[in-house]
PyMOL commands that place a pseudoatom at each C-alpha (Angstrom):
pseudoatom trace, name=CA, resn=UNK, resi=1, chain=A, elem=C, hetatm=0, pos=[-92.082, -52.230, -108.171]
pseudoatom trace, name=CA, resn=UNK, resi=2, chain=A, elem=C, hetatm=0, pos=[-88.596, -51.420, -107.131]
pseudoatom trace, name=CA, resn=UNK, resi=3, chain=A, elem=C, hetatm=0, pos=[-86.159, -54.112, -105.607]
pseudoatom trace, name=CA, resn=UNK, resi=4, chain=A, elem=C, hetatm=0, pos=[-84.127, -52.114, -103.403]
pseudoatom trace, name=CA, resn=UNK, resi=5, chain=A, elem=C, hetatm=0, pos=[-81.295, -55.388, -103.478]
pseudoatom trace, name=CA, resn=UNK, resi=6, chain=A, elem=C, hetatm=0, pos=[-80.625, -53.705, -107.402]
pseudoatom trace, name=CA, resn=UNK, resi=7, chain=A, elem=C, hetatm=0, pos=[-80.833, -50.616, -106.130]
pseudoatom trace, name=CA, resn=UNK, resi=8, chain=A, elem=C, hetatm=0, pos=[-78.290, -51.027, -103.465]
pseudoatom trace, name=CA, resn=UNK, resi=9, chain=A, elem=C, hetatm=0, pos=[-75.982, -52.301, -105.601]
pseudoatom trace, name=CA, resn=UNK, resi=10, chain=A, elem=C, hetatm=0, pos=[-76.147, -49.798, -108.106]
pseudoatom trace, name=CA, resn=UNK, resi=11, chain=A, elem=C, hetatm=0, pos=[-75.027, -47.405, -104.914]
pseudoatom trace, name=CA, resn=UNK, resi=12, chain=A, elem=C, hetatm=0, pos=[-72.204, -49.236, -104.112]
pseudoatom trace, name=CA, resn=UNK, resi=13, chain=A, elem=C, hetatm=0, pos=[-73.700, -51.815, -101.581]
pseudoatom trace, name=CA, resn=UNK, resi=14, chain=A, elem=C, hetatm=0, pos=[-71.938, -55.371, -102.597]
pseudoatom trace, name=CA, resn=UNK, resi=15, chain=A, elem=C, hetatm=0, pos=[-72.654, -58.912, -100.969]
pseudoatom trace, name=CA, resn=UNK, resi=16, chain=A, elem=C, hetatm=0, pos=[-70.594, -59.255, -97.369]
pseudoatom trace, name=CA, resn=UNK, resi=17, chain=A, elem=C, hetatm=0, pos=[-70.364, -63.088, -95.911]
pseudoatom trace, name=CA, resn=UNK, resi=18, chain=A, elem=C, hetatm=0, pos=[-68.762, -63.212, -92.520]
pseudoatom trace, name=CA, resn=UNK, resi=19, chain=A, elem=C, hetatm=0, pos=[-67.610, -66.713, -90.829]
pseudoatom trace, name=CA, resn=UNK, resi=20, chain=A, elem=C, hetatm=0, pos=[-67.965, -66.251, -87.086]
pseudoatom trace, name=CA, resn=UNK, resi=21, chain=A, elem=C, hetatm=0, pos=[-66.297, -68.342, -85.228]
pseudoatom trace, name=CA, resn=UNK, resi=22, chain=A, elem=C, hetatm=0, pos=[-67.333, -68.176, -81.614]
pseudoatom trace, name=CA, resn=UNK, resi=23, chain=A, elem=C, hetatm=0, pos=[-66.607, -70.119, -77.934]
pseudoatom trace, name=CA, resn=UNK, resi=24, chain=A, elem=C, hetatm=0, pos=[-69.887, -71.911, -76.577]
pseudoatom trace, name=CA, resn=UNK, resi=25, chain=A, elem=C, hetatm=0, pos=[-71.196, -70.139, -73.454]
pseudoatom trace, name=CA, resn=UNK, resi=26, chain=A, elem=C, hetatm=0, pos=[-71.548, -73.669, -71.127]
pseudoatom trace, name=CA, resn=UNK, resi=27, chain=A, elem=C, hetatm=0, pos=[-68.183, -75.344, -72.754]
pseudoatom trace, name=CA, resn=UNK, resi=28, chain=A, elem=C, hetatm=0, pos=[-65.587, -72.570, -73.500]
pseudoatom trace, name=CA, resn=UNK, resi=29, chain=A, elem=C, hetatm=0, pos=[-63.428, -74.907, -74.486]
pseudoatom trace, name=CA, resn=UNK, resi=30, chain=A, elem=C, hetatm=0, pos=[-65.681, -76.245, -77.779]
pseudoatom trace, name=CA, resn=UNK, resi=31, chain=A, elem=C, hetatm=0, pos=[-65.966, -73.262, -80.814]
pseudoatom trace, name=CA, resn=UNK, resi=32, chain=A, elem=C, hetatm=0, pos=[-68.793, -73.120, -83.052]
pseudoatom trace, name=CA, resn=UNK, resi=33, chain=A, elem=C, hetatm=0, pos=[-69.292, -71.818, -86.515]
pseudoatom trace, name=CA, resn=UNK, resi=34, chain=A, elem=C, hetatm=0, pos=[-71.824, -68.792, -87.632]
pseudoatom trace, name=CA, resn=UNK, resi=35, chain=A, elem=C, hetatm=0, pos=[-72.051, -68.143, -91.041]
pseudoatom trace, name=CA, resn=UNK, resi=36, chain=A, elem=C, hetatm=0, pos=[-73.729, -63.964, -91.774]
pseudoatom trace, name=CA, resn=UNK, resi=37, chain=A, elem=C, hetatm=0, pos=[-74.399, -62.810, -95.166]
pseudoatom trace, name=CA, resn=UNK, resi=38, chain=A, elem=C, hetatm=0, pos=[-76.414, -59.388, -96.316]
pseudoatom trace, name=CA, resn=UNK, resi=39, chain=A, elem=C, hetatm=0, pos=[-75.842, -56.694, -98.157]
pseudoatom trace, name=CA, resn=UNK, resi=40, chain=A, elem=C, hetatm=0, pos=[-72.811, -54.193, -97.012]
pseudoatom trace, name=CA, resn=UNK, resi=41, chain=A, elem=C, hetatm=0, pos=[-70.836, -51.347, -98.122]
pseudoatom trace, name=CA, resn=UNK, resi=42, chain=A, elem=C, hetatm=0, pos=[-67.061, -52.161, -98.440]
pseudoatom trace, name=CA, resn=UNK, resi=43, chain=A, elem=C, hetatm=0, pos=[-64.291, -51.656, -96.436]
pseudoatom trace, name=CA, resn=UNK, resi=44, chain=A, elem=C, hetatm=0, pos=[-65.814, -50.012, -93.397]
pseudoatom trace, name=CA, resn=UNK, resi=45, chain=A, elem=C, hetatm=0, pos=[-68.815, -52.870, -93.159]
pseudoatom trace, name=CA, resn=UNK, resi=46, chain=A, elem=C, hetatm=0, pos=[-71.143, -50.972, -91.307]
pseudoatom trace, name=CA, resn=UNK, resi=47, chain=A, elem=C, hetatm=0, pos=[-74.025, -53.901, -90.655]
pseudoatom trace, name=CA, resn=UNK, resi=48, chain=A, elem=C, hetatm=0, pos=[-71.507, -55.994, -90.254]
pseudoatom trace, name=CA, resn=UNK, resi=49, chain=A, elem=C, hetatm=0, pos=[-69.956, -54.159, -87.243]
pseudoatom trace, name=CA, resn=UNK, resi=50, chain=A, elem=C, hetatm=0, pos=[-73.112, -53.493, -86.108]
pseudoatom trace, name=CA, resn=UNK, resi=51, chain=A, elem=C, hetatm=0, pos=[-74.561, -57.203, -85.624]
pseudoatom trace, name=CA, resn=UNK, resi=52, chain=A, elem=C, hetatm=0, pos=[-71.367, -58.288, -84.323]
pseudoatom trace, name=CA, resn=UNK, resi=53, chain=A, elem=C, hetatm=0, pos=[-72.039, -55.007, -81.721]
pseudoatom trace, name=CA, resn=UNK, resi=54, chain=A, elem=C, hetatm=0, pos=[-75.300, -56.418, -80.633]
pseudoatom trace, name=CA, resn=UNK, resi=55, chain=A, elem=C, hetatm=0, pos=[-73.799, -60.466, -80.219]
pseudoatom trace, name=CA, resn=UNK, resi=56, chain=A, elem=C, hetatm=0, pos=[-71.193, -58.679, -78.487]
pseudoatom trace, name=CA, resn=UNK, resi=57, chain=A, elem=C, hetatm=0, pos=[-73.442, -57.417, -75.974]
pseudoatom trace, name=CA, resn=UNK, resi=58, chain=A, elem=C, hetatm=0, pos=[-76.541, -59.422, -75.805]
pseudoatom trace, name=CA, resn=UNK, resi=59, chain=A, elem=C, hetatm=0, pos=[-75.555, -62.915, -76.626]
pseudoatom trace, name=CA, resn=UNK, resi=60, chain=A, elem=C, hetatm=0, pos=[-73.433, -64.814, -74.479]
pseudoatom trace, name=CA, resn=UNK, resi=61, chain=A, elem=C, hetatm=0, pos=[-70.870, -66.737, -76.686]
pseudoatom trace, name=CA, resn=UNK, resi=62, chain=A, elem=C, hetatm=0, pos=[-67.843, -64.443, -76.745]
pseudoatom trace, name=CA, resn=UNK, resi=63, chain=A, elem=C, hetatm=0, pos=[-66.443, -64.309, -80.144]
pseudoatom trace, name=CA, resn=UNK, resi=64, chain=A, elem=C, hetatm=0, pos=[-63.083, -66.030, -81.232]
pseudoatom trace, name=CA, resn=UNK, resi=65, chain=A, elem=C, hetatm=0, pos=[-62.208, -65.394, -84.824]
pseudoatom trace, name=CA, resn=UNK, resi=66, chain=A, elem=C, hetatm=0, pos=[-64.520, -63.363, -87.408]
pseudoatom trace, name=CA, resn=UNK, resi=67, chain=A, elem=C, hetatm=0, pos=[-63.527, -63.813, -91.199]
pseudoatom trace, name=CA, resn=UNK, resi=68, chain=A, elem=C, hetatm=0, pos=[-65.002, -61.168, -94.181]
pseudoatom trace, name=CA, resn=UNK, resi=69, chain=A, elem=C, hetatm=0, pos=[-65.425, -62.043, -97.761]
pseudoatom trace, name=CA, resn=UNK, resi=70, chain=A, elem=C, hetatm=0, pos=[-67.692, -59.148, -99.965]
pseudoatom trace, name=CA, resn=UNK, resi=71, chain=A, elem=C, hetatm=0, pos=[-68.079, -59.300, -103.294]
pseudoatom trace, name=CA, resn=UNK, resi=72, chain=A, elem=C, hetatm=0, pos=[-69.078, -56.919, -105.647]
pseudoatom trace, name=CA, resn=UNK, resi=73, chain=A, elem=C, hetatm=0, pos=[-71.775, -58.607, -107.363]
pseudoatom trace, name=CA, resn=UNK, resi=74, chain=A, elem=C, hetatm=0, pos=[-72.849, -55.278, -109.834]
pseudoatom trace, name=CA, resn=UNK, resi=75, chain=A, elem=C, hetatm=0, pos=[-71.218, -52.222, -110.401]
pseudoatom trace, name=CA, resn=UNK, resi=76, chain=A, elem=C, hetatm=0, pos=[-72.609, -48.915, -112.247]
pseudoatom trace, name=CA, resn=UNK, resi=77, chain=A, elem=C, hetatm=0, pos=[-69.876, -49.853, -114.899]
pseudoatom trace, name=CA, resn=UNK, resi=78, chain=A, elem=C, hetatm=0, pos=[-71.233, -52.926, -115.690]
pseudoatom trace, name=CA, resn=UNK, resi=79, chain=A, elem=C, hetatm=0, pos=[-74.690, -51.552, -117.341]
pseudoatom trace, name=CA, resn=UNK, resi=80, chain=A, elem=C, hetatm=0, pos=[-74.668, -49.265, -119.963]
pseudoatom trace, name=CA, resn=UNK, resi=81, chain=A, elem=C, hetatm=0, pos=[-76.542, -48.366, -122.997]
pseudoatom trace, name=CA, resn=UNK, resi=82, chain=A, elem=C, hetatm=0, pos=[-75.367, -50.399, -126.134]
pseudoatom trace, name=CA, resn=UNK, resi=83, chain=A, elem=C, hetatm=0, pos=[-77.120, -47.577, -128.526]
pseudoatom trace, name=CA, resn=UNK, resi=84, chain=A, elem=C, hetatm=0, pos=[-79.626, -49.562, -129.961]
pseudoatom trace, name=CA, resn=UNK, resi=85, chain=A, elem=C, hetatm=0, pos=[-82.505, -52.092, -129.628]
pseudoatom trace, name=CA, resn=UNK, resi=86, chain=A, elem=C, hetatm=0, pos=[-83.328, -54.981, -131.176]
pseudoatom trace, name=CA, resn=UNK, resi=87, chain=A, elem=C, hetatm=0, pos=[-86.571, -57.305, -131.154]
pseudoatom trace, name=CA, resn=UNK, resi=88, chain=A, elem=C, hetatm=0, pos=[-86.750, -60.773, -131.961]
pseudoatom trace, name=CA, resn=UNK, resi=89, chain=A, elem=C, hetatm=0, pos=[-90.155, -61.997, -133.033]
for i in range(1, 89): cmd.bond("trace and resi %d" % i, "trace and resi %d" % (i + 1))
show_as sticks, trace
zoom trace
């Protein structure tokens, strides 16, 4: 079984967590806080862009403020074969 999560990573996919900030539709006035997190490739952020597309058009709170953090959680750097193999027990 593959999990495509590793996988992603390994092609340069790394954790994205937006804070959406957004106006209430009834009471403009009052903001509200959304927090988004999946897997995204940095800097262009194209789920990202694309979920904030679709609120955009089919939800009505308009959007005030949206903040991006992304880590890289695994690189291809980070694994690599030690050259050798060792059992225990």
């Amino acid at each position: 079984m593959q999990d495509t999560d590793f996988t992603r990573q390994l092609d340069g996919w790394s954790l994205t967590t937006a804070e959406i900030t957004y106006r209430m539709p009834d009471y403009r006035h009052l903001l509200q806080s959304f927090i988004w997190q999946d897997y995204d490739i940095a800097p262009h952020f194209p789920r990202l862009i694309k979920f904030l597309d679709f609120w955009a058009h089919n939800l009505d709170g308009p959007l005030a403020e949206v903040r991006v953090a992304h880590a890289g959680i695994l690189r291809p750097l980070d694994i690599r074969h030690i050259g050798g193999e060792w059992s225990l027990h």
